[in-house]
Structure formats: C-alpha cells, structure tokens
Biopython code that builds the backbone (N, CA, C, O; Angstrom):
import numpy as np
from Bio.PDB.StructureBuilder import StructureBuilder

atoms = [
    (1, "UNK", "N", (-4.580, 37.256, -1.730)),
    (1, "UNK", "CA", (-4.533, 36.129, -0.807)),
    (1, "UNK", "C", (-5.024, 34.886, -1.551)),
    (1, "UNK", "O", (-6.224, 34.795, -1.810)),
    (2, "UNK", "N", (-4.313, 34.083, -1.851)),
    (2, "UNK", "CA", (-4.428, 32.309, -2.104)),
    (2, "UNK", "C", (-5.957, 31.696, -1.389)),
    (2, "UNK", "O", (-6.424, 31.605, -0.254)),
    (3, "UNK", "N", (-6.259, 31.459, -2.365)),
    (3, "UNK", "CA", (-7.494, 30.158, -1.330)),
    (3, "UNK", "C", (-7.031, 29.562, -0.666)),
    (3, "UNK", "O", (-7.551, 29.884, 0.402)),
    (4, "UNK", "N", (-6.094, 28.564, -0.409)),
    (4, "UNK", "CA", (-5.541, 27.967, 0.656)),
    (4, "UNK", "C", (-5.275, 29.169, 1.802)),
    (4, "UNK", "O", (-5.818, 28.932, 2.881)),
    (5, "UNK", "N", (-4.544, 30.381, 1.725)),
    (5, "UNK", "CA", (-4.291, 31.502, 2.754)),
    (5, "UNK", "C", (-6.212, 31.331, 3.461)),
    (5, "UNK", "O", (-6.629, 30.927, 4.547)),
    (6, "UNK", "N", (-6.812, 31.771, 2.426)),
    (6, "UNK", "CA", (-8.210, 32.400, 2.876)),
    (6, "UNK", "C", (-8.654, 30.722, 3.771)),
    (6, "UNK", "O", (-8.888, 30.832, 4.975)),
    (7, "UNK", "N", (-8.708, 29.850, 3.390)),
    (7, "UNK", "CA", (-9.264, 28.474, 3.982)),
    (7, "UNK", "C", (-8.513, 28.547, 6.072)),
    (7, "UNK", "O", (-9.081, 28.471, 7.161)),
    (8, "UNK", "N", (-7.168, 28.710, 5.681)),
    (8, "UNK", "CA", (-6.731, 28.309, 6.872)),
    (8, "UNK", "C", (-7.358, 29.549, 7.892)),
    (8, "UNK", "O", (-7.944, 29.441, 8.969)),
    (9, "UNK", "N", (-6.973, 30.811, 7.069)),
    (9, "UNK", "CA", (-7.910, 31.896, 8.127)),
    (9, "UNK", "C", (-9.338, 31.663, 8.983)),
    (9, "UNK", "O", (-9.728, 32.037, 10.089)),
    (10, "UNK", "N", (-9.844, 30.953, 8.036)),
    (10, "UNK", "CA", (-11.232, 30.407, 8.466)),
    (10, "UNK", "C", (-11.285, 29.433, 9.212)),
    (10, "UNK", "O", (-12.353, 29.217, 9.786)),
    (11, "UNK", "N", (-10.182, 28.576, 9.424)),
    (11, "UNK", "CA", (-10.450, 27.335, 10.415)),
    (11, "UNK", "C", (-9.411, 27.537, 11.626)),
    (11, "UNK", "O", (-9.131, 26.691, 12.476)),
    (12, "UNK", "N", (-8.859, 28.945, 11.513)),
    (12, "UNK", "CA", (-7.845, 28.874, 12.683)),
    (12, "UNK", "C", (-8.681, 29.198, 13.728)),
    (12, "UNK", "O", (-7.955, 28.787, 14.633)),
    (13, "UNK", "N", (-9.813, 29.691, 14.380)),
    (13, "UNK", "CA", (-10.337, 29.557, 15.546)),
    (13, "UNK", "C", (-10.615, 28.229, 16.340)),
    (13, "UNK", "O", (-10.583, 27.918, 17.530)),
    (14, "UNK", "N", (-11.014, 27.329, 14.708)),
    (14, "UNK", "CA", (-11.344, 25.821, 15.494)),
    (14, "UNK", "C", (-10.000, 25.113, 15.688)),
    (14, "UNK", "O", (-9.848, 24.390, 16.673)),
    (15, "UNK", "N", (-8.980, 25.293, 14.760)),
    (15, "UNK", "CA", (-7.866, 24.611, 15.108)),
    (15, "UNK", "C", (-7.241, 25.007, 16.820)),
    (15, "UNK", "O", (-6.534, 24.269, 17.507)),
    (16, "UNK", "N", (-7.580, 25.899, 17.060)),
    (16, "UNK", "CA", (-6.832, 26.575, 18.458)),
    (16, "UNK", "C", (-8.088, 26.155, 19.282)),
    (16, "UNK", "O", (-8.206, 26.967, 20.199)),
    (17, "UNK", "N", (-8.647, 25.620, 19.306)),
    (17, "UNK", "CA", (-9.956, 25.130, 20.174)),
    (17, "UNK", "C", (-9.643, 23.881, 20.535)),
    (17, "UNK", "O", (-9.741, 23.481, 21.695)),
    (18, "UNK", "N", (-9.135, 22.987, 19.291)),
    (18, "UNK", "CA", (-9.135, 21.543, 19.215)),
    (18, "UNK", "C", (-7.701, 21.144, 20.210)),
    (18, "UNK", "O", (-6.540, 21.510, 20.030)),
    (19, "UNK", "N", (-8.098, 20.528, 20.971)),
    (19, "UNK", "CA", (-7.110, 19.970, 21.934)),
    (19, "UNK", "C", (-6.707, 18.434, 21.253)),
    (19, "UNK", "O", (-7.575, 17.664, 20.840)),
    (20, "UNK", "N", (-5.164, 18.119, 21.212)),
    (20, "UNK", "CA", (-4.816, 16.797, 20.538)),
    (20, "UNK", "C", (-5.737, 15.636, 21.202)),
    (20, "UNK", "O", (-6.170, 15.669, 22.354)),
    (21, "UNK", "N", (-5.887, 14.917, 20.541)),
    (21, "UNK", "CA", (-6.663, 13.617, 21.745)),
    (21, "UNK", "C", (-6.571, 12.621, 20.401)),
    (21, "UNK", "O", (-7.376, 11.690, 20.392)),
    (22, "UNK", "N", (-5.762, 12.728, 19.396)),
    (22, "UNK", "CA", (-5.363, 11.745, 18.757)),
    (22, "UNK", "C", (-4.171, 10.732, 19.006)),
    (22, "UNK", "O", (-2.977, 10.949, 19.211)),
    (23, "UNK", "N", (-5.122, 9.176, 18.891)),
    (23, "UNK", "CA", (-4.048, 8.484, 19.055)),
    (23, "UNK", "C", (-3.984, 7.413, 18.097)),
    (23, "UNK", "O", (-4.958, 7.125, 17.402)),
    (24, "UNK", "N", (-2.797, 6.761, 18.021)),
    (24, "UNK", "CA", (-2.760, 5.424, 16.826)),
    (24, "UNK", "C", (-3.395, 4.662, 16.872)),
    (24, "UNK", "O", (-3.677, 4.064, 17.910)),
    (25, "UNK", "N", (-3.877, 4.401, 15.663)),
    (25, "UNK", "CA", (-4.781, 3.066, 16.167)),
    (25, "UNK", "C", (-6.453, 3.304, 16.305)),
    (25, "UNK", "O", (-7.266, 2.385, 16.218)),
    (26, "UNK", "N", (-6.850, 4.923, 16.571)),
    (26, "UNK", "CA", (-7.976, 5.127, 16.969)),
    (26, "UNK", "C", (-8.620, 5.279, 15.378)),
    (26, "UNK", "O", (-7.933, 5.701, 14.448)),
    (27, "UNK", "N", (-9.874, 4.914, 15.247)),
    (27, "UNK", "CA", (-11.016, 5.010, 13.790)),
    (27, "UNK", "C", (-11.510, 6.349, 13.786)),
    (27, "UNK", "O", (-11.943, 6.737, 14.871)),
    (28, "UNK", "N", (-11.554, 7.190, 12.780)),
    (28, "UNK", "CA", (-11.897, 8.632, 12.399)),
    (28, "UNK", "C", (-12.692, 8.554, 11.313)),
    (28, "UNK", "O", (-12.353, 7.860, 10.355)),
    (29, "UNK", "N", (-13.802, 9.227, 11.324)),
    (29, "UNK", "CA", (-14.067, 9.769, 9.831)),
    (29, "UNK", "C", (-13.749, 10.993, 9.550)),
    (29, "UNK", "O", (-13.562, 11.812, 10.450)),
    (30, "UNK", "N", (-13.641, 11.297, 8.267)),
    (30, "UNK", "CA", (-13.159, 12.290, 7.295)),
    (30, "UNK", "C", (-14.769, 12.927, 7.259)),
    (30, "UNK", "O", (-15.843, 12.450, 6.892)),
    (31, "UNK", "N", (-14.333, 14.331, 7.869)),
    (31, "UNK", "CA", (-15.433, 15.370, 7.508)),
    (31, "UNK", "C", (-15.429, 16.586, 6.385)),
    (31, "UNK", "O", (-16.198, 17.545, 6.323)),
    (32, "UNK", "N", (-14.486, 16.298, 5.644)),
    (32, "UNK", "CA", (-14.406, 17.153, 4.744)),
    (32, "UNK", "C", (-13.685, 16.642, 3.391)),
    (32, "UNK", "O", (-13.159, 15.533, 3.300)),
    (33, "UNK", "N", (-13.722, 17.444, 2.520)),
    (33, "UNK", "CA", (-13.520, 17.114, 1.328)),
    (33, "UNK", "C", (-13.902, 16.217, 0.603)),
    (33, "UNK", "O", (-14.959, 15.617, 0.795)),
    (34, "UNK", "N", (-12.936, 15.930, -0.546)),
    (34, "UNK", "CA", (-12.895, 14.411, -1.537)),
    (34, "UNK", "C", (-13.427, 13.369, -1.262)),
    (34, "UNK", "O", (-14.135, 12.687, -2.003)),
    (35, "UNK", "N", (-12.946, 13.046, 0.467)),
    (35, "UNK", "CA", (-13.441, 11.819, 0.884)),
    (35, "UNK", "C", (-14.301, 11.829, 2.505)),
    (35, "UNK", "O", (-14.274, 11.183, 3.553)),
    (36, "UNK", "N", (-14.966, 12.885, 1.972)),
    (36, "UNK", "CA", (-16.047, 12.627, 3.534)),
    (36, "UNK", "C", (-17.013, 11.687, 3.686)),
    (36, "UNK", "O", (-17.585, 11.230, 2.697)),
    (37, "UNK", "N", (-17.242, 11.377, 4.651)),
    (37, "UNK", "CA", (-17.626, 10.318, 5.206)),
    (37, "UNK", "C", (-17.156, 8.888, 4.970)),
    (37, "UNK", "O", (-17.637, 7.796, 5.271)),
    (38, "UNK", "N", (-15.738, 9.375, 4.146)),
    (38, "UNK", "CA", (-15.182, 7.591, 4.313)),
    (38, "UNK", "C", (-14.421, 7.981, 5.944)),
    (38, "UNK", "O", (-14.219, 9.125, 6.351)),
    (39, "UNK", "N", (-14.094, 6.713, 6.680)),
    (39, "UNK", "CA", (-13.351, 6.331, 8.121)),
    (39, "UNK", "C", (-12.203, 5.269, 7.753)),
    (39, "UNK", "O", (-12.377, 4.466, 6.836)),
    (40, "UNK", "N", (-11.415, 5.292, 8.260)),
    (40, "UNK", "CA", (-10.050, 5.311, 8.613)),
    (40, "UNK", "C", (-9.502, 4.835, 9.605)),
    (40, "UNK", "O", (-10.226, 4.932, 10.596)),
    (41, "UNK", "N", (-8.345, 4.261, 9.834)),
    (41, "UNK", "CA", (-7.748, 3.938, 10.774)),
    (41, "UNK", "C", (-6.268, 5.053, 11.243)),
    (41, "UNK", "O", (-5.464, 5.075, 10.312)),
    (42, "UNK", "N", (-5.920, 5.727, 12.189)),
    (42, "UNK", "CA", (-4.752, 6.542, 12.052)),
    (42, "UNK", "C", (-3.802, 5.476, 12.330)),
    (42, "UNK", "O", (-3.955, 4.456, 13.001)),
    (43, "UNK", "N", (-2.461, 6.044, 11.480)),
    (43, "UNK", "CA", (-1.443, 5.392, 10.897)),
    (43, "UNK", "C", (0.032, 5.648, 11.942)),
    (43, "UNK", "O", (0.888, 5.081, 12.622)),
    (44, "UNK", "N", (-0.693, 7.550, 11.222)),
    (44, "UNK", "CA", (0.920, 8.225, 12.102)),
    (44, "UNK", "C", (0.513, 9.766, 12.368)),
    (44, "UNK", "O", (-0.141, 10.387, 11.531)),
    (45, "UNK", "N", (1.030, 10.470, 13.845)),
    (45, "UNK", "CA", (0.768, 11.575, 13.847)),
    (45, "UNK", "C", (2.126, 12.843, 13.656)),
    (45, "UNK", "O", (3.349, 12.730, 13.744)),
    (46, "UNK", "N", (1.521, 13.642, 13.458)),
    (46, "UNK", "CA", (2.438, 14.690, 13.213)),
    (46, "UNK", "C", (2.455, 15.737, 14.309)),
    (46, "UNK", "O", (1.644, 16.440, 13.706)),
    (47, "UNK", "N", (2.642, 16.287, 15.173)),
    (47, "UNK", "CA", (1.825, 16.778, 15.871)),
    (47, "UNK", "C", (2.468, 18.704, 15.868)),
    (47, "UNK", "O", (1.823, 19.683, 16.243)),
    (48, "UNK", "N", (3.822, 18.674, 15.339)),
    (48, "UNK", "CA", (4.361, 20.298, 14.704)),
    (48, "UNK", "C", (3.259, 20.771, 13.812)),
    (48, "UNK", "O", (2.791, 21.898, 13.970)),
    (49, "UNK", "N", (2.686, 19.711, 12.589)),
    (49, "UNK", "CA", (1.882, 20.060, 11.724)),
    (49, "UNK", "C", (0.418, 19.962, 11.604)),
    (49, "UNK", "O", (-0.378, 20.358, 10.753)),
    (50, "UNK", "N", (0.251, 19.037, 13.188)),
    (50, "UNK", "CA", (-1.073, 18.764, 13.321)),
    (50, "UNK", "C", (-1.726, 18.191, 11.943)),
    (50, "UNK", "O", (-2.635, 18.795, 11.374)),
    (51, "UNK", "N", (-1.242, 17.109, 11.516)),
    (51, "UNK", "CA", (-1.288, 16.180, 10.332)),
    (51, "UNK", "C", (-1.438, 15.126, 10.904)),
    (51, "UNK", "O", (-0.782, 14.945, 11.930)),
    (52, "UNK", "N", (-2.557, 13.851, 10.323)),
    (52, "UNK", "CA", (-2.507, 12.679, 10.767)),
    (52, "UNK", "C", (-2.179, 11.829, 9.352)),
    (52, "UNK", "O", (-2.159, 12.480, 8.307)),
    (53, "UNK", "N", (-1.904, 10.294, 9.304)),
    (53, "UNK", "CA", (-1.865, 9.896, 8.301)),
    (53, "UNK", "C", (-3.158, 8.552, 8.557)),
    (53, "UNK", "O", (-3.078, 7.486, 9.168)),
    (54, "UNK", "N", (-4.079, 9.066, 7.936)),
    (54, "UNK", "CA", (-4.675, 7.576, 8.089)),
    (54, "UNK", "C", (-5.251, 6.792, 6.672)),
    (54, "UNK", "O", (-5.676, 7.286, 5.628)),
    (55, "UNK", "N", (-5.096, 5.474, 7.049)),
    (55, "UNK", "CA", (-5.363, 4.866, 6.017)),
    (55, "UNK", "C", (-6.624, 4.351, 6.419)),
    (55, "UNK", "O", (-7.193, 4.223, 7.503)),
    (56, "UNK", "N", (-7.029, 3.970, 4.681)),
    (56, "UNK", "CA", (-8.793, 4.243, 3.990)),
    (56, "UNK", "C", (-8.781, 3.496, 3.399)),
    (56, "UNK", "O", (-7.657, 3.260, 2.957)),
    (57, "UNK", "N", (-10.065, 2.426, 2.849)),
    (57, "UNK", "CA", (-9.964, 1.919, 2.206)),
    (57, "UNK", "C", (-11.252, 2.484, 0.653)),
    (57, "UNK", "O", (-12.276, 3.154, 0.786)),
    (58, "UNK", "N", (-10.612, 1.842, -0.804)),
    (58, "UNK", "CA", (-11.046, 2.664, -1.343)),
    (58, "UNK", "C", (-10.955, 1.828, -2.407)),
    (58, "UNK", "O", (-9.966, 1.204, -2.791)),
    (59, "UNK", "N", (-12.245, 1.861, -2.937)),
    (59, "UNK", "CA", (-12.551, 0.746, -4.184)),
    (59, "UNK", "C", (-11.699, -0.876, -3.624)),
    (59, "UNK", "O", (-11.072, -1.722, -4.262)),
    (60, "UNK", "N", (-11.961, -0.789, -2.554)),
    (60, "UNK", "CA", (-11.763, -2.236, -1.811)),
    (60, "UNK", "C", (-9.666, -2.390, -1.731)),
    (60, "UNK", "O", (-9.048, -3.444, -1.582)),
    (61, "UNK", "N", (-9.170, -1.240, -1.860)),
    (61, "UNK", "CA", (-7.983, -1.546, -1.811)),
    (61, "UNK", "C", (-7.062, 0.130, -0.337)),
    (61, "UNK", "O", (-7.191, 1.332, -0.569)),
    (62, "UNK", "N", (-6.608, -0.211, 0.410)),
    (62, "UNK", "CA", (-6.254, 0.321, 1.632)),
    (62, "UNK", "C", (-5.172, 1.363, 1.096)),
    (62, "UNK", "O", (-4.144, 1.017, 0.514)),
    (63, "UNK", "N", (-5.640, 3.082, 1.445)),
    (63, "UNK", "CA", (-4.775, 3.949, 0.771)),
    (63, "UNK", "C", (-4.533, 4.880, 2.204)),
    (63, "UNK", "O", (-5.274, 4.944, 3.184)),
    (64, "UNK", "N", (-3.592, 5.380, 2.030)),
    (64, "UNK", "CA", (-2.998, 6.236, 2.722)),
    (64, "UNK", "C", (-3.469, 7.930, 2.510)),
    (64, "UNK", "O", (-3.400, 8.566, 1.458)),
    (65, "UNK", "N", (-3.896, 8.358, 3.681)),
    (65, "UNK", "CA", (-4.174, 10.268, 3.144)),
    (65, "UNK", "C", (-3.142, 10.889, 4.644)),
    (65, "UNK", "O", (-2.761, 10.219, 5.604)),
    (66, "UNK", "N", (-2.960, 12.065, 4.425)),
    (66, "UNK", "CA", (-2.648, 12.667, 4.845)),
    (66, "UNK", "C", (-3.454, 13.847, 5.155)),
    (66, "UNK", "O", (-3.543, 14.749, 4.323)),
    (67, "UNK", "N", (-4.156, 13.927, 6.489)),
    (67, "UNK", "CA", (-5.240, 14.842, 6.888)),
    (67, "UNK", "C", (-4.937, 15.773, 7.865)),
    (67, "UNK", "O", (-4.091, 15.454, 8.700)),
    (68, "UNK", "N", (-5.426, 16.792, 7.923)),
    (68, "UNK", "CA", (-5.624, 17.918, 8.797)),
    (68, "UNK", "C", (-5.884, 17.334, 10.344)),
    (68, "UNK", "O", (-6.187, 16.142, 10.384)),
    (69, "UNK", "N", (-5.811, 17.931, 11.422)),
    (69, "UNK", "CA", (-6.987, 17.570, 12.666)),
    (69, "UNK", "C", (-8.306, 18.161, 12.680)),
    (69, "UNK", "O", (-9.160, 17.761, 13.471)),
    (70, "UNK", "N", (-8.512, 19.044, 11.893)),
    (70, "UNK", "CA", (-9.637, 19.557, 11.786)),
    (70, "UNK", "C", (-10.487, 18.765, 11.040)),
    (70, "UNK", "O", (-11.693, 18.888, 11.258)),
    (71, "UNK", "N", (-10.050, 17.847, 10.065)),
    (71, "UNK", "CA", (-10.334, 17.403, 8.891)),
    (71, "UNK", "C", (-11.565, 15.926, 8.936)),
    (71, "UNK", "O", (-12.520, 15.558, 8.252)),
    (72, "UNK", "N", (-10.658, 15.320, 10.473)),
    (72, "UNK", "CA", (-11.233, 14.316, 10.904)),
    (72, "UNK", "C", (-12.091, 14.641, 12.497)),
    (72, "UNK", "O", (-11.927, 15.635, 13.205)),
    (73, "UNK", "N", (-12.915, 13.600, 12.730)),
    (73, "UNK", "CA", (-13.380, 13.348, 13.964)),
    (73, "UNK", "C", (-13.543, 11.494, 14.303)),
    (73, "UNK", "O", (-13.785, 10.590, 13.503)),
    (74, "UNK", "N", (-13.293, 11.435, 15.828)),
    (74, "UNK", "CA", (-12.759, 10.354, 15.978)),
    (74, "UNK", "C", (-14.181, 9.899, 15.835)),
    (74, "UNK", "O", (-15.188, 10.604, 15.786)),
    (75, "UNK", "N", (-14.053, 8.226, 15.761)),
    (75, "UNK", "CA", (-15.280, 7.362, 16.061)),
    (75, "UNK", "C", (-15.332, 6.796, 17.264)),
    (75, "UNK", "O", (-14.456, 6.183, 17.874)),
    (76, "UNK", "N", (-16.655, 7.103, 17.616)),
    (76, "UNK", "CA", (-16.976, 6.276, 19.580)),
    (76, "UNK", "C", (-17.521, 4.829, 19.166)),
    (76, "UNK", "O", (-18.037, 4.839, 18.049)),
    (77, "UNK", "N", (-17.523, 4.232, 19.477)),
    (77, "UNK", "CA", (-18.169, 2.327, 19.385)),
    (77, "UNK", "C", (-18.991, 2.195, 20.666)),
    (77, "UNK", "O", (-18.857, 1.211, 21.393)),
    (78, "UNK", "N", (-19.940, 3.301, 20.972)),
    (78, "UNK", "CA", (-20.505, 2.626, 22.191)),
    (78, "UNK", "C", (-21.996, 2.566, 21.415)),
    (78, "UNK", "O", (-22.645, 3.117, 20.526)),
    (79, "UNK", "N", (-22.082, 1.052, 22.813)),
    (79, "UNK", "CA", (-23.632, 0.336, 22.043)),
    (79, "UNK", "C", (-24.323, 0.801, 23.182)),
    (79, "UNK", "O", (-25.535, 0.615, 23.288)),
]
sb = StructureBuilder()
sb.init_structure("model")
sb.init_model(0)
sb.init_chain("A")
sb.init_seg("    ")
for serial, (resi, resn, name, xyz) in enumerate(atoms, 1):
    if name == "N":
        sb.init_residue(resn, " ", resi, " ")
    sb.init_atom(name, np.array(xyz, "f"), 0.0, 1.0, " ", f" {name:<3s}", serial, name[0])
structure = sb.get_structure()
C-alpha cells in the first residue's frame, strides 16, 4: 500500500463527517502540510473531488493551491 493509499485511509472517517459548508470567497487556513498556517482566499470548488482552489499569498506574490477539505478550516471574523 502507497503512502498516499495509507494517508487517505486515515482521514476517511473525518472526510465523511465533514459536511460541505464551503463557499467562494470565504478565508481558510491551511492546517496541514507545506503551508500550514498560511490563509487564503477560496477561488473555486470542486465538490466530486472535494478539492478547493485557494489562493495564498507567498513571499508577497498571490499563488494558487489546490487543497483537500480536510486540509483547510474556514476563518470566523467575529470581534
């Protein structure tokens, strides 16, 4: 079994937990990987692949990722 096989095994309980509540436009941070704790704006959703695309900014210039839903969590703005 592939590390990627073994990874998704491990997050398929939370993926089947997670109800969509993504929308365009809404601010996320990245909880995992390469770029955790950078935040984002979502771009575009996928929702067959449960893929978002949001863009980041990064060394001061605005990049595009392609993330999981598991991957991110949205941001609240309450004061």
């Amino acid at each position: 079994m592939s590390d990627e096989q073994k990874q998704l095994f491990r997050e398929w309980p939370e993926r089947r937990r997670m109800p969509q509540t993504f929308k365009l436009g809404d601010m996320v941070r990245i909880k995992t990987g390469t770029f955790a704790a950078f935040t984002g704006r979502i771009e575009g959703i996928n929702q067959a692949k449960r893929l978002l695309k949001v863009r980041v900014e990064i060394f001061g210039r605005e990049t595009p990722l392609k993330l999981g839903y598991a991957d991110v969590e949205t941001i609240s703005f309450s004061d």
